[in-house]
C-alpha positions in Angstrom: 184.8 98.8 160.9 182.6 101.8 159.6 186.0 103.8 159.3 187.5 101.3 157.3 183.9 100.8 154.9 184.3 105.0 154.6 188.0 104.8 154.0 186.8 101.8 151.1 183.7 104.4 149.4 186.2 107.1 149.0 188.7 105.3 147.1 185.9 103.7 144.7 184.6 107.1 144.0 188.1 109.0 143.7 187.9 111.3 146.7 190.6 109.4 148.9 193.4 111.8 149.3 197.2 111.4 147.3 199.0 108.8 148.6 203.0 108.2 148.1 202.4 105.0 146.6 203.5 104.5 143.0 200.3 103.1 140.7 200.9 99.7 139.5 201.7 99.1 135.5 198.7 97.4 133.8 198.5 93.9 134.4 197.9 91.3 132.0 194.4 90.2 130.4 193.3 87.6 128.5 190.3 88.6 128.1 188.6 92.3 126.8 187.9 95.0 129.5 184.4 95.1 129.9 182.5 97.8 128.0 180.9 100.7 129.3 177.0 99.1 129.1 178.2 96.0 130.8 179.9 98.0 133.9 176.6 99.3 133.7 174.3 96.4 133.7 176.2 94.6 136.4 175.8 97.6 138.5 171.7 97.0 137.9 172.5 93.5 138.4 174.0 94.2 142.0 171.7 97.1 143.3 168.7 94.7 142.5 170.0 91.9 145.0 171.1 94.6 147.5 174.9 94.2 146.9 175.8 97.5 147.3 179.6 97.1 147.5 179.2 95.6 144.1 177.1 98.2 142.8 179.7 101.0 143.7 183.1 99.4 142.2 180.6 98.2 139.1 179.1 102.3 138.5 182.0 104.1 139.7 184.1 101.4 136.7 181.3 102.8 134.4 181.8 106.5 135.0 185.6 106.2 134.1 184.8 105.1 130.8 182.3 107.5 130.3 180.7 110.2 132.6 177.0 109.8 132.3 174.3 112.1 134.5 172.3 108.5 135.3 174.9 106.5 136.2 175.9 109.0 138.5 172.6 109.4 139.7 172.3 105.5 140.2 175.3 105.5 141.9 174.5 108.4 144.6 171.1 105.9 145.1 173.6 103.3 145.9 176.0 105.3 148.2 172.5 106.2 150.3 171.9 102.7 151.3 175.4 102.9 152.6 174.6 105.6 154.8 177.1 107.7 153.1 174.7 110.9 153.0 177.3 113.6 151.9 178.8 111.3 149.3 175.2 110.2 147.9 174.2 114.0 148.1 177.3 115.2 146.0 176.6 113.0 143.0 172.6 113.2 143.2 173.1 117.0 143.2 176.0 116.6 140.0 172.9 114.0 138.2 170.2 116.5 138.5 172.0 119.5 137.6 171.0 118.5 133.7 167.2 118.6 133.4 167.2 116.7 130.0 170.1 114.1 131.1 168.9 111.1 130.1 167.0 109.2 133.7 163.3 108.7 133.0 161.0 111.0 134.5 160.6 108.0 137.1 164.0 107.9 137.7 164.9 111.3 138.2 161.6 111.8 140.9 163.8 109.1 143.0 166.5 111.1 142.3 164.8 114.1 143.8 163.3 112.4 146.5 166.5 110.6 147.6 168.4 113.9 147.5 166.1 115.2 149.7 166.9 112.7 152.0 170.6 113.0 152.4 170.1 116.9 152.3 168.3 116.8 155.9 171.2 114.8 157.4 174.6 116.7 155.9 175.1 120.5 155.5 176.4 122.1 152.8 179.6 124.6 152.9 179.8 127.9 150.9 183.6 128.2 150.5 184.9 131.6 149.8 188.4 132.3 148.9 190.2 136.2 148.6 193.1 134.2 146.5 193.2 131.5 143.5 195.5 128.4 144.2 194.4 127.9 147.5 194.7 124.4 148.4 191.7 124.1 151.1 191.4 120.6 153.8 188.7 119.2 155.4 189.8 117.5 158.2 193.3 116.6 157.3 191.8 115.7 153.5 192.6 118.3 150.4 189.0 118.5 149.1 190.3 121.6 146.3 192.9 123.7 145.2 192.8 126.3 142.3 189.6 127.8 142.3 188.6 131.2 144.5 184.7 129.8 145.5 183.6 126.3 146.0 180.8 124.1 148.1 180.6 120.5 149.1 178.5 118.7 151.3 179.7 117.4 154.5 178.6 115.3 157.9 177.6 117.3 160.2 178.9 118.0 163.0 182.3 119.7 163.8 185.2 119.6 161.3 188.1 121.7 160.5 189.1 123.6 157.8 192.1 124.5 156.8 193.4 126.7 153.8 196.9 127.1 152.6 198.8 129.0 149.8 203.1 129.4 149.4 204.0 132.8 150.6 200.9 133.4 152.9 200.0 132.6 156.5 198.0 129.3 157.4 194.7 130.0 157.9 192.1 127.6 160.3 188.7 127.6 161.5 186.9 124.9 163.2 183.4 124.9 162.0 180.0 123.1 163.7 178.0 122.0 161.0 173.9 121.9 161.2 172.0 118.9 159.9 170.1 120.0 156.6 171.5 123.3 156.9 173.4 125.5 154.4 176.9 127.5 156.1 178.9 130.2 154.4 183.1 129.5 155.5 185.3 132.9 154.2 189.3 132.7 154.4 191.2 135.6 153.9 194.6 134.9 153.1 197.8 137.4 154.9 201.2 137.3 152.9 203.9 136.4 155.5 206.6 139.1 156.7 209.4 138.8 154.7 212.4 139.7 156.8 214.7 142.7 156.4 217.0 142.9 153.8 219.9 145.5 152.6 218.4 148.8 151.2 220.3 148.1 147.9 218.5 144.8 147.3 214.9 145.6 148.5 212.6 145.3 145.8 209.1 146.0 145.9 206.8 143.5 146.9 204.2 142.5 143.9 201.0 143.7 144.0 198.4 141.4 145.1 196.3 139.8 142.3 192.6 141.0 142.5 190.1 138.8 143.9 188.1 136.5 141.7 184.8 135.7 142.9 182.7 133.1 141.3 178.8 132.6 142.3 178.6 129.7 144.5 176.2 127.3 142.3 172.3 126.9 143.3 171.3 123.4 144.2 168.7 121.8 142.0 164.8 122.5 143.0 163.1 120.0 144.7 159.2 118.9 144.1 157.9 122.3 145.8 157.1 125.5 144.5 160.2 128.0 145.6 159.3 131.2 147.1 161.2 134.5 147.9 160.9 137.4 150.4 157.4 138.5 148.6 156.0 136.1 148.3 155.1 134.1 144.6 151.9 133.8 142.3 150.4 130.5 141.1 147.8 130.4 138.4 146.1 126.9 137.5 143.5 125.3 135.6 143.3 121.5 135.1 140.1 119.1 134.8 138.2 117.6 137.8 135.9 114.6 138.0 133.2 115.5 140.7 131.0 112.6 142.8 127.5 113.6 144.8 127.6 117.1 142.8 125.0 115.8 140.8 123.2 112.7 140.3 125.5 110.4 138.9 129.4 111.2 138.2 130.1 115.2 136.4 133.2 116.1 134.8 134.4 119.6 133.8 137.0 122.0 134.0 138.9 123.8 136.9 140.8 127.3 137.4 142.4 129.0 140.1 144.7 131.3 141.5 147.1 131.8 144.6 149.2 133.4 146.2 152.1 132.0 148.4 154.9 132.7 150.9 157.3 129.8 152.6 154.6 127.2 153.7 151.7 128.5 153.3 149.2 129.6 150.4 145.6 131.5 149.7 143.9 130.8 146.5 140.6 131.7 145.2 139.2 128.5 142.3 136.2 128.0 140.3 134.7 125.1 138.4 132.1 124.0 136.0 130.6 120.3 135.8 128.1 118.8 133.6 126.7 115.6 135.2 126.8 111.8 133.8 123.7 111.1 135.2 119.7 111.3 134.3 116.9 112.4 136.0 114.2 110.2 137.1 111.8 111.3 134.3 113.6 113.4 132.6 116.0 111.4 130.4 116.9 114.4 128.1 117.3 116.4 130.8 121.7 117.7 131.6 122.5 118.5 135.8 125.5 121.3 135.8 127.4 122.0 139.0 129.1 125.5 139.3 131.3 126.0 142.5 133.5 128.7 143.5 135.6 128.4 146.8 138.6 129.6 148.5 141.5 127.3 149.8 144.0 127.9 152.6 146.6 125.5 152.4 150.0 124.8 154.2 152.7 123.0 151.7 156.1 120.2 152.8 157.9 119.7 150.5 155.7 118.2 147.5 153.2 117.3 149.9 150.2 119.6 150.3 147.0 119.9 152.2 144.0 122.1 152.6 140.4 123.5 154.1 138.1 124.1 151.2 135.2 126.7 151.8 132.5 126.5 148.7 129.4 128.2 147.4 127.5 125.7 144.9 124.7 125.7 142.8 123.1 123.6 140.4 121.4 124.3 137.2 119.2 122.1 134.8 118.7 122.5 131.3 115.3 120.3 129.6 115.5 119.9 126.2 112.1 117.7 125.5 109.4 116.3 128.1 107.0 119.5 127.3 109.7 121.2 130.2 110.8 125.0 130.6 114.3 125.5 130.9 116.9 126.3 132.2 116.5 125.9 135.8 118.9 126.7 139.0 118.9 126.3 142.5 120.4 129.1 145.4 123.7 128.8 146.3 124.6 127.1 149.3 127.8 126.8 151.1 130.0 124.1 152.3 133.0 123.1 154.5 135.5 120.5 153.2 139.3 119.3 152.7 141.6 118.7 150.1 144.8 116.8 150.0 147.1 116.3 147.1 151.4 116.1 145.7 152.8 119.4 143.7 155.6 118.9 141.2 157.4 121.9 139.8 159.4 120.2 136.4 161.0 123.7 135.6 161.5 127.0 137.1 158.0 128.1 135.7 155.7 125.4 135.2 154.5 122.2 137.4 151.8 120.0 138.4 149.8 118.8 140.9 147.4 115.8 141.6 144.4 116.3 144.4 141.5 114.7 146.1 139.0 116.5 148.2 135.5 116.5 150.0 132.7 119.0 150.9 129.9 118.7 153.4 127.2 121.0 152.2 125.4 122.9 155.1 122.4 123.4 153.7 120.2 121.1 152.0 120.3 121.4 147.8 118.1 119.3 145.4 116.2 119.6 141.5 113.1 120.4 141.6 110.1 120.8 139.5 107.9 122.2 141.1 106.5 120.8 143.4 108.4 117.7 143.7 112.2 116.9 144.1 113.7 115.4 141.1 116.7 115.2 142.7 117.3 114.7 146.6 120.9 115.9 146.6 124.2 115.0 148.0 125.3 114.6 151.9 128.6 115.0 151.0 130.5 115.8 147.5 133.9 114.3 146.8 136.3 115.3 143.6 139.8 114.2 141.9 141.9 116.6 139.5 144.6 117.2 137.9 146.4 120.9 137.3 148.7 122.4 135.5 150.6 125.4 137.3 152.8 128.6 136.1 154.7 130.4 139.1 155.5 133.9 138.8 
């Protein structure tokens, strides 16, 4: 049954391979052939009630009318919920090749994310060819034939490939493919012996044509900052909103800067915060927060999380009451955690979204002297938002 359901998927989307059968002359309508936004909306129609079968014939109806980044997005959405992970990853990779294709930012994050999923359970294949025309098989099925360099996505798992081309040798290599993982496949084609002939009608052999190689192309970036051998640099600055700083809620701006290789990152950030809140008996009096800190933190994917170490002092300014001013207090340090999601939208520039705590170590309040105005904060918790540039 789950043969014959593949068998059914590949048709719809186009990939089945040549038959002998003749195709059928039109047949007779009635009626008008549905338009390309009705194909459309029936597909909707179907993936909301979980009729996936529907979904497919209705999308894949749609994209011969028109090819549309979305709609091909939608479908590879579809194709997921059939389990049919290489299929789904071919045509989520095709949707988000375009950055300004249409999907709503919304969209295109389930895009992302569902890509993400079918790219842990299939491999991708790096075809190389020495030779143009090469018709090239995957497991009995002719999956191209023309170009020197290709890639696809397949199951993985062990599958043979095969690569053929008139007047050279067959050429075969049985392959094991790794879940989530990326393989480079080479074929070197050998012209066949041609047998002896008389002297008088030898004729030399033409030379061979020169290779052509074409750069395999790079799959989309997911919602995580890329990184290469060196390692990359992240600068930030964003706005935080800062509880049991000071008395009362304080807002204010943020900047950092880190540095990060693979998984892992080490960034040194500062802030400023001016606080909501009043001072018992000092209505006119402001509470600022300034904190600098450093942050190890190990990334997944979009997913991040981190230990926070902070120095943090506070500052008062009095502008009536007959008070001298301004006013700080001595640093004092603190242990904490932060926890957030990282979106890179282009090459250069993304976002991220955090929450985080610190336990100060040290008692802090405002004073005038000699009486607290301010007992202080067991613990301090923030929210922000960044913007990042990658170099």
């Amino acid at each position: 049954m789950r043969v014959a359901w593949r068998a059914f998927v590949f048709v719809l989307l186009g990939l089945a391979p040549a038959g002998g059968t003749a195709a059928a002359g039109p047949a007779s309508r009635t009626t008008s052939a549905p338009s390309f936004e009705q194909l459309v909306e029936a597909g909707n129609r179907a993936r909301a009630g979980r009729r996936w079968a529907e979904a497919v014939v209705a999308y894949s109806d749609a994209l011969k009318l028109r090819d549309d980044l979305t709609v091909v997005g939608r479908l590879g959405l579809v194709l997921l919920e059939l389990g049919e992970h290489a299929a789904a990853a071919s045509q989520l990779h095709r949707a988000l090749e375009e950055p300004d294709a249409g999907a709503s930012p919304a969209e295109r994050v389930q895009f992302v994310m569902a890509y993400d999923v079918t790219r842990r359970e299939i491999c991708r294949l790096d075809v190389r060819l020495d030779r143009t025309g090469v018709r090239v098989e995957l497991d009995g099925r002719t999956v191209q034939e023309g170009p020197a360099d290709f890639w696809l996505f397949v199951a993985a798992g062990k599958h043979e490939l095969r690569a053929r081309l008139e007047g050279f040798e067959e050429e075969t290599k049985e392959i094991e493919a790794a879940r989530g993982g990326r393989m480079p496949v080479e074929f070197t084609m050998k012209a066949k012996a041609t047998p002896a002939a008389p002297p008088a009608q030898v004729e030399p052999p033409p030379p061979p044509a020169a290779p052509q190689t074409t750069p395999a192309p790079e799959e989309p970036a997911a919602r995580s900052v890329s990184t290469n051998s060196r390692g990359r640099v992240v600068l930030g600055a964003g706005a935080a909103v800062v509880l049991g700083a000071t008395p009362g809620a304080a807002v204010g701006p943020q900047i950092f800067a880190a540095w990060r290789r693979g998984w892992l990152s080490v960034g040194l950030e500062g802030r400023a915060v001016w606080g909501l809140g009043e001072l018992e008996g000092f209505p006119d009096a402001q509470v600022m927060s300034w904190a600098v800190g450093t942050a190890p933190c190990v990334h997944w994917r979009w997913l991040f999380g981190c230990g926070l170490l902070q120095l943090n002092w506070l500052g008062r300014d009095v502008f009536s009451s007959g008070e001298v001013g301004p006013r700080s207090t001595p640093p004092r340090a603190g242990v904490g955690g932060r926890g957030g999601i990282e979106f890179v939208t282009q090459k250069r520039f993304g976002v991220r979204l955090w929450g985080d705590f610190v336990i100060p170590l040290s008692g802090q309040a405002v004073r005038t002297d000699p009486f607290p105005l301010w007992p202080g904060s067991s613990v301090a918790g923030s929210l922000g938002a960044d913007a990042l540039l990658i170099f």
